[in-house]
Backbone atoms as SQL, in Angstrom:
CREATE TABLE atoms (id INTEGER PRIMARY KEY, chain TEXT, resi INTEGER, resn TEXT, atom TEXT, x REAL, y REAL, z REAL);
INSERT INTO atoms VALUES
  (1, 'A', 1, 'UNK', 'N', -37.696, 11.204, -64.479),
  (2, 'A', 1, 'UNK', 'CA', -36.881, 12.165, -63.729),
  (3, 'A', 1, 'UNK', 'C', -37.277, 13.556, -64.190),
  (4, 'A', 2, 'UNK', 'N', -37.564, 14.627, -63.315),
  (5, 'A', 2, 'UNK', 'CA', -38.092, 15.671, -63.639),
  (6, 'A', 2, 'UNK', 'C', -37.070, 16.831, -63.255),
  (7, 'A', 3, 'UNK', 'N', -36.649, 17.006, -62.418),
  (8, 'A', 3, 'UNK', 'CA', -35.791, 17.773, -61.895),
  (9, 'A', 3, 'UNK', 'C', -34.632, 17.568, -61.948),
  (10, 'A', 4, 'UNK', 'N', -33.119, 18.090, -62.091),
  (11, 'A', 4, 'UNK', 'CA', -31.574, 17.454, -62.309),
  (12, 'A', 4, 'UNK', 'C', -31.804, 17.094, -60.800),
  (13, 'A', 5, 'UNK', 'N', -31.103, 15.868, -61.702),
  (14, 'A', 5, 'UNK', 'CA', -30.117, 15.103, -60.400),
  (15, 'A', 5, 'UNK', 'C', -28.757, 15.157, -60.285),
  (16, 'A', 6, 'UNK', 'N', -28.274, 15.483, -59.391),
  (17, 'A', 6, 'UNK', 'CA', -26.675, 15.757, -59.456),
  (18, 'A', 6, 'UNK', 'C', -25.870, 14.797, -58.886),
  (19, 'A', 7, 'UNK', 'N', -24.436, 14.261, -59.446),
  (20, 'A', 7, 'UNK', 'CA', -24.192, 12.790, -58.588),
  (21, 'A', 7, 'UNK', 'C', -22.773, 13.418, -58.403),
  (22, 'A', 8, 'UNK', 'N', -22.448, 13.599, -57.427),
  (23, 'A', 8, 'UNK', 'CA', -21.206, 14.318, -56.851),
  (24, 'A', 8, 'UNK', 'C', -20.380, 13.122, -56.057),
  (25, 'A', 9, 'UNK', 'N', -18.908, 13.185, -57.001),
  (26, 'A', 9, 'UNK', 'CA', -17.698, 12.216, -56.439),
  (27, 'A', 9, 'UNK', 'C', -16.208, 12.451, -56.600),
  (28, 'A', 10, 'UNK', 'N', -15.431, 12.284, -55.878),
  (29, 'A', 10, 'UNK', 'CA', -14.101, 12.562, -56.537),
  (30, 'A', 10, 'UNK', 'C', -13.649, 12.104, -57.962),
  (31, 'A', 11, 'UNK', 'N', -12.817, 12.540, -58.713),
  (32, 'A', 11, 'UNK', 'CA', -12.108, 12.686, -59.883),
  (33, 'A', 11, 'UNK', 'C', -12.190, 10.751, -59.785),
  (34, 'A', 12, 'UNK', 'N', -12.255, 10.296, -60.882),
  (35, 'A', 12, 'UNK', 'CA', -11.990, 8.651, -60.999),
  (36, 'A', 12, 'UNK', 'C', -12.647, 7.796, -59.995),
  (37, 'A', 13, 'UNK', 'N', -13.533, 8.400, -59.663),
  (38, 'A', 13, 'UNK', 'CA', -14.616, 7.593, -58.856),
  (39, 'A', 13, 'UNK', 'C', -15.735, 6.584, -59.641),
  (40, 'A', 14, 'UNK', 'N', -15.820, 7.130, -60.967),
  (41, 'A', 14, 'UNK', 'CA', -16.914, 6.172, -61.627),
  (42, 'A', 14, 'UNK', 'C', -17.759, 6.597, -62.285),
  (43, 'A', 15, 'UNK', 'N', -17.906, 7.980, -62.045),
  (44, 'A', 15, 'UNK', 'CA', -19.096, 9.051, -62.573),
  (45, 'A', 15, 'UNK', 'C', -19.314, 8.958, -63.951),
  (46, 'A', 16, 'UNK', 'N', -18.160, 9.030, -64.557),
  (47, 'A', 16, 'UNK', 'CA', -18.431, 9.284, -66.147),
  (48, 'A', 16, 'UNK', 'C', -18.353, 7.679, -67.364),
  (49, 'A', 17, 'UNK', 'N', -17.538, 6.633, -66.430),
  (50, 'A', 17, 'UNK', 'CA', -17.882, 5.389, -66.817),
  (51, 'A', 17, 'UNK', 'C', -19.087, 4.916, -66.519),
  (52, 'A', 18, 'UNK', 'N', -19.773, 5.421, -65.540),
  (53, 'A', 18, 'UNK', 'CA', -21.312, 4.364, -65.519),
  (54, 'A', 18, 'UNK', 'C', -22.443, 5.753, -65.574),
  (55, 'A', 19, 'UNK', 'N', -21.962, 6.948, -66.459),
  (56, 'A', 19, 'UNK', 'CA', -22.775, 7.560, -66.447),
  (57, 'A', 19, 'UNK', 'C', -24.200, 7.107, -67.501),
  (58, 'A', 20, 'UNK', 'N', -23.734, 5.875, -68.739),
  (59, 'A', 20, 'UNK', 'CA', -24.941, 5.685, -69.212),
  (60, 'A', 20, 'UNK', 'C', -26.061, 5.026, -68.111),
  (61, 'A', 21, 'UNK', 'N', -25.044, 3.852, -67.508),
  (62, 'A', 21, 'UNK', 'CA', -26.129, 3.422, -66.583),
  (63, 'A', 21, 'UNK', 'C', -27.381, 4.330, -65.359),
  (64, 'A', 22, 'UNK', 'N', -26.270, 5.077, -65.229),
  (65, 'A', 22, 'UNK', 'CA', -27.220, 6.165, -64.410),
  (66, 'A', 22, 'UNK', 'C', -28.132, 6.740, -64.873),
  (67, 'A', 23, 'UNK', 'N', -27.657, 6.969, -66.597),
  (68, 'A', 23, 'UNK', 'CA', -28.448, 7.979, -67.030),
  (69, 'A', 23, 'UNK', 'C', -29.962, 7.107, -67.101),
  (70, 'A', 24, 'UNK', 'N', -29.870, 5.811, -67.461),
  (71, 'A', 24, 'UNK', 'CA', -31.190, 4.384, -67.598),
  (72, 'A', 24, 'UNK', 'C', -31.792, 4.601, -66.452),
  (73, 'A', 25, 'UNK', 'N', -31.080, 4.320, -65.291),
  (74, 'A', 25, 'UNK', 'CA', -31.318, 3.499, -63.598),
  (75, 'A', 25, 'UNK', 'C', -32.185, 4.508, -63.666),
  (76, 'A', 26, 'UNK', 'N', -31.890, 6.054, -63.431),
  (77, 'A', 26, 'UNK', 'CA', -32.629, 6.966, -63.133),
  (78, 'A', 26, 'UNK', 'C', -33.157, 8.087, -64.076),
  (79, 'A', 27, 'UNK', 'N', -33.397, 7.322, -65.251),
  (80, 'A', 27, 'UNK', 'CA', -34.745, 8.392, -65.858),
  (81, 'A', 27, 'UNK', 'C', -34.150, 9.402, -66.512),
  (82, 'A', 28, 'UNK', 'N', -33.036, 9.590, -66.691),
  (83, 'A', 28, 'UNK', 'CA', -32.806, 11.072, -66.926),
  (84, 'A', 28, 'UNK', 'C', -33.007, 10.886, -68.994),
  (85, 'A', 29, 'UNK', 'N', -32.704, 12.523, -69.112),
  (86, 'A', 29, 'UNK', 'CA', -32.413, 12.927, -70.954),
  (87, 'A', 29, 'UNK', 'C', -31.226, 12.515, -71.065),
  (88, 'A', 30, 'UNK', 'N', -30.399, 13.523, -70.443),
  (89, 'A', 30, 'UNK', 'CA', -29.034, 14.297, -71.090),
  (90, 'A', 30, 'UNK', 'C', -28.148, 14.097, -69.692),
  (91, 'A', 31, 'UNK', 'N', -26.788, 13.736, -69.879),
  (92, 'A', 31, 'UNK', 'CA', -25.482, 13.663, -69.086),
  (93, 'A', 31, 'UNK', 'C', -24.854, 14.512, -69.476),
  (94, 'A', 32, 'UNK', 'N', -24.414, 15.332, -68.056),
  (95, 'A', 32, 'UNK', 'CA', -23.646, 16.936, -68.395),
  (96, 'A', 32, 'UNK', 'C', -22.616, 16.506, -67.614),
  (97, 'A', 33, 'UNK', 'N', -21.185, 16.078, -68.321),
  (98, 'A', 33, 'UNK', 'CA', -20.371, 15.352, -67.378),
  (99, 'A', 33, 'UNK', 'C', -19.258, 16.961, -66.882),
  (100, 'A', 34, 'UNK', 'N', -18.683, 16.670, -65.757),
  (101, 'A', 34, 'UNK', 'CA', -17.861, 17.791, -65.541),
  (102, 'A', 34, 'UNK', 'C', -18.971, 19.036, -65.242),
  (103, 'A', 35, 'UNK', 'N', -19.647, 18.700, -64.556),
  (104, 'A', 35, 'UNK', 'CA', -20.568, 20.076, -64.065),
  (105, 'A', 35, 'UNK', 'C', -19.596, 20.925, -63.791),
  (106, 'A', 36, 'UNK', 'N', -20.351, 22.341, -63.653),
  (107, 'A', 36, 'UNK', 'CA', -19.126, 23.571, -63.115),
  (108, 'A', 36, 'UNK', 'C', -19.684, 23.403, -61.445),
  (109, 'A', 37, 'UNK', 'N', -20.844, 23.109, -61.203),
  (110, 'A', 37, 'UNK', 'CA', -21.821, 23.796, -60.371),
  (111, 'A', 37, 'UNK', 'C', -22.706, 25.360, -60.473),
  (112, 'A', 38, 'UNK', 'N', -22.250, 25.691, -61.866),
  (113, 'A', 38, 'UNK', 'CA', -22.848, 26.518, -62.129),
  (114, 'A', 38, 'UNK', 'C', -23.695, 27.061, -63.314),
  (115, 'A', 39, 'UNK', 'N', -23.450, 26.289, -64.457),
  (116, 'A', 39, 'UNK', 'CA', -23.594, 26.294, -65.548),
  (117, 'A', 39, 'UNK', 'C', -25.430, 25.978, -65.244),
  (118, 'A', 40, 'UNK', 'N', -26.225, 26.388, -66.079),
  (119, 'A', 40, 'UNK', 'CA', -27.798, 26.064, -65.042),
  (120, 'A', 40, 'UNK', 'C', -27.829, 24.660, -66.221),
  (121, 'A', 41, 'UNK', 'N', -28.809, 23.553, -65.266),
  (122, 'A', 41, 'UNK', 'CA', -29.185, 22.676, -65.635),
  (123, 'A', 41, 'UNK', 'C', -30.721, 22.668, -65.840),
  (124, 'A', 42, 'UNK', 'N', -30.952, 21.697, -66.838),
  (125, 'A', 42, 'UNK', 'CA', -32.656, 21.880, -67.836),
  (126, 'A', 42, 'UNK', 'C', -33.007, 20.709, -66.722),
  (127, 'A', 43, 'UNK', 'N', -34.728, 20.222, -66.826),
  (128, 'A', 43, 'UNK', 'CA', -35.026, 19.292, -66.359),
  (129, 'A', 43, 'UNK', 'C', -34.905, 17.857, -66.946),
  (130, 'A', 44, 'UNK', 'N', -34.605, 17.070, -66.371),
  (131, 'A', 44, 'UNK', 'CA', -33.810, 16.209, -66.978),
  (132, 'A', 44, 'UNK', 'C', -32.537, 15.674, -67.149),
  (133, 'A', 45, 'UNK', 'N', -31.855, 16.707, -66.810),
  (134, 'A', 45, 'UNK', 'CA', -30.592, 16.583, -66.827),
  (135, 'A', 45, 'UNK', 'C', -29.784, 15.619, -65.637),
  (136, 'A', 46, 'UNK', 'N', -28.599, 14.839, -66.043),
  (137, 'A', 46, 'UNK', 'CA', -28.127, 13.687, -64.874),
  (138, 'A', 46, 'UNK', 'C', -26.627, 14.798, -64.789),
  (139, 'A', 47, 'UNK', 'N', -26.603, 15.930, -64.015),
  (140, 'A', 47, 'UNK', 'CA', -25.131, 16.191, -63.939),
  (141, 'A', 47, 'UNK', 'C', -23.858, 15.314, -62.597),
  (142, 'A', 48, 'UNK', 'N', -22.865, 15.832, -63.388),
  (143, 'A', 48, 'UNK', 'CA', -21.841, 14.369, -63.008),
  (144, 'A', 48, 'UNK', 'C', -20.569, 15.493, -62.508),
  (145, 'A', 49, 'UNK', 'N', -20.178, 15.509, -61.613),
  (146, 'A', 49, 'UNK', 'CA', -19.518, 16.988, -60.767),
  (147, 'A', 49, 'UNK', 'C', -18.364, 16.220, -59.803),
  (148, 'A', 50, 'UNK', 'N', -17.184, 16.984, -59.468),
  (149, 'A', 50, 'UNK', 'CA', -16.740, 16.784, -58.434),
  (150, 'A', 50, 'UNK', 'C', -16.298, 18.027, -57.556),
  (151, 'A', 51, 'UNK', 'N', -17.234, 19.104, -58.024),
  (152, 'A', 51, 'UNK', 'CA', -17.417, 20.010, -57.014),
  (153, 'A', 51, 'UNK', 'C', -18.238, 20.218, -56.098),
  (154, 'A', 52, 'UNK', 'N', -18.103, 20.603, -54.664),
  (155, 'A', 52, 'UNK', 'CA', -18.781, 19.499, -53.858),
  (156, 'A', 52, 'UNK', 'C', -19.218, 21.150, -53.271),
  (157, 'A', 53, 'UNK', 'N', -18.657, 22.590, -53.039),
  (158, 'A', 53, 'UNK', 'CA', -19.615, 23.372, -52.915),
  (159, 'A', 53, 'UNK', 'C', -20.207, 24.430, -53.881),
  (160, 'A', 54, 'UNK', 'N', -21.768, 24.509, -53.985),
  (161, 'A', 54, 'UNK', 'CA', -22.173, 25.161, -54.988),
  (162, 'A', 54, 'UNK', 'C', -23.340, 25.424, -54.547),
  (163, 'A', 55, 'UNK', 'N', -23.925, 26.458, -54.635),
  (164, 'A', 55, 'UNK', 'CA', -25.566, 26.737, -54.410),
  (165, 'A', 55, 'UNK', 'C', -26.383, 25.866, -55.063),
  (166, 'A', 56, 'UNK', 'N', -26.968, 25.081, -54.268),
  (167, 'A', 56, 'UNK', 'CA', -28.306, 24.220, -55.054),
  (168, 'A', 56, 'UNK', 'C', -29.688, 24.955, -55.324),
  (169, 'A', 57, 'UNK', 'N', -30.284, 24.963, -56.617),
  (170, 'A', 57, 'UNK', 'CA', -31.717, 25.659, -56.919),
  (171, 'A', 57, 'UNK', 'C', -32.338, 24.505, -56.015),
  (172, 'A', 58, 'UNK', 'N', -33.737, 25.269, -55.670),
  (173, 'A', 58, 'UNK', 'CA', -34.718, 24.324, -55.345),
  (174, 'A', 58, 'UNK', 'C', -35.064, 23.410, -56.019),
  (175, 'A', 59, 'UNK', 'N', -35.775, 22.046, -55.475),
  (176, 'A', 59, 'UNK', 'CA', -35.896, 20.900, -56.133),
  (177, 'A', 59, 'UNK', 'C', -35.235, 20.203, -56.706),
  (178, 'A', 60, 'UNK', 'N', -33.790, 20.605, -56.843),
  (179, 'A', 60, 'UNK', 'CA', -32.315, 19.740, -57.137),
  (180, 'A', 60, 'UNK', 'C', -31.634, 18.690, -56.431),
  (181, 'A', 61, 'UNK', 'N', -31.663, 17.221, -56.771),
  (182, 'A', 61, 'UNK', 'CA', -31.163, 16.238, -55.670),
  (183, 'A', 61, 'UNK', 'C', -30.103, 15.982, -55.859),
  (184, 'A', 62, 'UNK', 'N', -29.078, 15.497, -54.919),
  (185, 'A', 62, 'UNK', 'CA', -27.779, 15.744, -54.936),
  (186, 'A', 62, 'UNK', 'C', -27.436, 14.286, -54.079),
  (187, 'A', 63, 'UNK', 'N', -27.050, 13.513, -54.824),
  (188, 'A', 63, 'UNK', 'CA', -25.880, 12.297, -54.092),
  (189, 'A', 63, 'UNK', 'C', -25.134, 11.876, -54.388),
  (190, 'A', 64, 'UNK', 'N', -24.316, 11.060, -53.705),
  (191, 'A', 64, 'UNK', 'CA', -23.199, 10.903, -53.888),
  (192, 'A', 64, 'UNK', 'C', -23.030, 9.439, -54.930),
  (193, 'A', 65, 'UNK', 'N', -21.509, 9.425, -55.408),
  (194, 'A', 65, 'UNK', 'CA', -21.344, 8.469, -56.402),
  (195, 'A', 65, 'UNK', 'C', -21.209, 7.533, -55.611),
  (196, 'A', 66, 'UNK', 'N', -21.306, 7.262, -54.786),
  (197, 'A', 66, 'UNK', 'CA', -21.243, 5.759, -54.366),
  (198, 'A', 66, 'UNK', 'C', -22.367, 5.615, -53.400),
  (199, 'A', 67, 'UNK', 'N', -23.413, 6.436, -53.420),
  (200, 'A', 67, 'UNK', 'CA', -24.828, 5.933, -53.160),
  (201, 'A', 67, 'UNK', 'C', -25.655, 5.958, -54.442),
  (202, 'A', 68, 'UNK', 'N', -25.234, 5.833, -56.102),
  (203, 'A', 68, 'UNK', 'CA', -25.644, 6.106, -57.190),
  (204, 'A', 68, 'UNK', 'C', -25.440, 4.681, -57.500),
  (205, 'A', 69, 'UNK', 'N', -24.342, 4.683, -57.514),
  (206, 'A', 69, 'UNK', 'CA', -23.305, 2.777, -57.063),
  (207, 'A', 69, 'UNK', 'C', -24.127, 2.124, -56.946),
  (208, 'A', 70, 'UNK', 'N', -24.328, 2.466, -55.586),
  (209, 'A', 70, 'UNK', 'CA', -25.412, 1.184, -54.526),
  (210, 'A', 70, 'UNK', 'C', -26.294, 1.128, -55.104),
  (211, 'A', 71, 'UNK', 'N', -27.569, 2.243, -55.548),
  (212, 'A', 71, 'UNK', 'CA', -28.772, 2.159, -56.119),
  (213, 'A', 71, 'UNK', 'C', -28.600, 1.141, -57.579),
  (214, 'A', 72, 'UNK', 'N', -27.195, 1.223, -58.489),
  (215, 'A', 72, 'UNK', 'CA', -27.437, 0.362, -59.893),
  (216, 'A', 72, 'UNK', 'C', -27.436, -1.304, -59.200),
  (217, 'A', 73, 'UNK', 'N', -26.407, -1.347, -58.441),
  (218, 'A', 73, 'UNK', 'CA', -26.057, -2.542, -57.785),
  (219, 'A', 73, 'UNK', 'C', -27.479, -3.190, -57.291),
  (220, 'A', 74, 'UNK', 'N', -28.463, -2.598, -56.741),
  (221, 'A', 74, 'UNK', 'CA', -29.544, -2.509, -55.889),
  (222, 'A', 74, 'UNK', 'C', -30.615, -2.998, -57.471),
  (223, 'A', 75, 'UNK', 'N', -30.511, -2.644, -58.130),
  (224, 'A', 75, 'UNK', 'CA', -31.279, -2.380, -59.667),
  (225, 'A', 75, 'UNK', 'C', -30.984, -3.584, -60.113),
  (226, 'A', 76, 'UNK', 'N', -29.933, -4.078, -60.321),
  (227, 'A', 76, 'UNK', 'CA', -29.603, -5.618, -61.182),
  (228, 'A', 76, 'UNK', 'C', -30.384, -6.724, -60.367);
């Protein structure tokens, strides 16, 4: 994983309980749980947000927690 990936979901959606798995599934360093959406992220980084508007830098991917879900589910 080279670029942050951002996994955006409501409050108690899952984000921060399966954030190790995410952090495996997809490559990342470091889990920045509670993003602001603003705070800048390094490469590498798996941020974990439930703020849903925020300016995205270029090359930043952004999905949702329950297409993050599907992908571990998809992984086993």
């Amino acid at each position: 994983m080279g670029k942050p990936l951002i996994i955006v979901g409501p409050q108690a959606s899952g984000k921060t309980r399966n954030s190790k798995a995410f952090l495996h599934a997809f490559g990342g360093k470091r889990v920045v749980d509670n993003w602001d959406g603003r705070s800048p992220l390094r490469d590498g980084d798996l941020a974990l947000t439930n703020v849903e508007n925020f300016s995205l830098p270029t090359g930043f991917q952004v999905i949702s927690v329950s297409e993050a879900l599907q992908r571990l589910r998809e992984a086993k």
